[in-house]
Residue, then its C-alpha position, 0 to 999 in steps of 0.5 A: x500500500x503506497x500510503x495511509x488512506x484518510x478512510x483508514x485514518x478517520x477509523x482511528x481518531x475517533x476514539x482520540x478525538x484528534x487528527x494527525x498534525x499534517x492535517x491540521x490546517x493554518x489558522x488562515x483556513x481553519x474553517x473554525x476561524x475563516x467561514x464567515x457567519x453574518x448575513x451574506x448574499x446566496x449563490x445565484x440559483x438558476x432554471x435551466x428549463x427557462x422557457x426564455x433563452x434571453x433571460x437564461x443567457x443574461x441569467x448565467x451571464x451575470x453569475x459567471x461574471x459576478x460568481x464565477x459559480x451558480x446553482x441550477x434547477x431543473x437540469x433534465x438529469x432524473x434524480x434516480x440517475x443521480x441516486x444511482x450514481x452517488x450509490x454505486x460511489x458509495x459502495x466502492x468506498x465500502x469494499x474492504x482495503x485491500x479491494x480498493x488498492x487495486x485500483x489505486x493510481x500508480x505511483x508516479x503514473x502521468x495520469x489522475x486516473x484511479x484511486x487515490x488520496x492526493x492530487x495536488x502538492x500542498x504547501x507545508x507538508x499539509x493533506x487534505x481530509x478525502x479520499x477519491x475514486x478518479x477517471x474518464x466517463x466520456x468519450x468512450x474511446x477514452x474510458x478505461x475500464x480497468x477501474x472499479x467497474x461493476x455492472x451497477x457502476x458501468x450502468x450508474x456511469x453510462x447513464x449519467x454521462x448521457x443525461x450530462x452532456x446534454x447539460x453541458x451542452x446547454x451551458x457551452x451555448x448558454x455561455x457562448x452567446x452570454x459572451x456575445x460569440x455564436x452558440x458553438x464557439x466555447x463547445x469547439x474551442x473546448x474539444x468539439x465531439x471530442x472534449x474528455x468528461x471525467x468524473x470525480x467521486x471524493x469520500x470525505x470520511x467523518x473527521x472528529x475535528x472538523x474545525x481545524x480541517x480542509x477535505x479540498x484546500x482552496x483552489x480553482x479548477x483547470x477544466x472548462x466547467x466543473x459540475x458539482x452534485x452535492x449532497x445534504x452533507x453541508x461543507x461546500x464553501x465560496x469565496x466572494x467579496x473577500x469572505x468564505x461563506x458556505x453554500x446552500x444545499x438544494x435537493x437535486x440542483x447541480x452546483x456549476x463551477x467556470x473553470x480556468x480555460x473558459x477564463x482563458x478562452x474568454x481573455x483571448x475572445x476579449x483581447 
């Protein structure tokens, strides 16, 4: 086994009520200390059924250009297909150690494929308090199906992949004519047919110090668009106007994080 996982280490500082010390956050991002508690404005939350594309298109405008995240409703993926997902995720964390290892990502690999408890180098020898299960869901010529693969899981993931391309779909074009340019600007300059879809199952194990502990440090994300599915386990937090706040669960919205290469596509269509 290449490393301790923060499953593994979860079991044990329950009956301590502490975490290792390279877990413990600085007091700069100590959640106790950083979440800000007075009033603050919401994460905008958006149909994405809007009968209206006018509206939907300034809608997701400002909230990219003001949040760079939003929440949407009504995003045609069935909530079973999301429950099935989240299940079949689920009962890979449950498989015994050892089981799990087997899908590990290799050490040293080129690739963020696999199972694994670290994607990025922190600063200070810190870690983060998750476990993940990481790879490529579309399109199929892409998929390697060396991961944990069962049937219920290749369903889970054939189905979702469906139903989320068509979302993504919608916010390409969405997106594009929100920046002034036709609907299949952003899509084309992403990849076109070709664009890689990855999912990214993370675990966060209970943690006996919540307080003092980070399961995803502060970051942005390299991809084109990030979509969250979230669940009612509160955690989630935006930075905005100089303050982390958390953000709202809503049952079976989807949460849409602008990733760095819109911003980049977007400086280059600007400049």
């Amino acid at each position: 086994m290449e490393l301790q996982r923060v499953q593994a280490i979860a079991s044990l500082s329950f009956s301590k009520d502490t975490i290792p010390a390279e877990f413990i956050r600085p007091d700069k991002e100590q959640p106790a200390i950083t979440t800000y508690r007075g009033p603050v404005p919401e994460i905008p939350t958006i149909d994405l059924n809007d009968p209206c594309e006018e509206n939907l298109v300034r809608l997701i405008a400002k909230a990219s250009r003001e949040w760079g995240i939003f929440q949407v409703v009504n995003h045609g993926i069935p909530s079973d297909v999301i429950r099935k997902l989240q299940a079949a995720g689920k009962e890979f964390f449950e498989l015994p150690q050892e089981e799990k290892e087997f899908y590990a990502m290799p050490p040293g690999a080129q690739t963020v494929e696999g199972y694994g408890s670290k994607l990025q180098k922190e600063v200070e020898g810190k870690k983060a308090w998750v476990d993940h299960l990481f790879h490529k869901i579309w399109p199929p010529s892409s998929i390697n199906y060396q991961y944990w693969n069962p049937p219920s899981y290749r369903d889970a993931n054939e189905e979702y992949a469906k139903y989320m391309k068509e979302v993504v779909d919608k916010l390409f074009k969405t997106l594009s004519l929100g920046l002034g340019v036709e609907g299949h600007v952003l899509k084309e300059a992403s990849g076109g047919e070709d664009i890689e879809y990855m999912l990214k199952i993370n675990y966060y194990p209970p943690c006996p110090r919540p307080d003092l502990a980070l399961g995803v440090v502060p970051h942005t994300d390299l991809s084109t668009i990030t979509i969250l599915v979230p669940n009612d386990v509160p955690g989630l937090q935006v930075f905005k106007d100089d303050r982390w706040i958390n953000a709202k669960y809503i049952p079976n919205a989807l949460i849409v994080h602008i990733g760095d290469q819109i911003e980049v596509i977007h400086s280059l269509n600007s400049s």
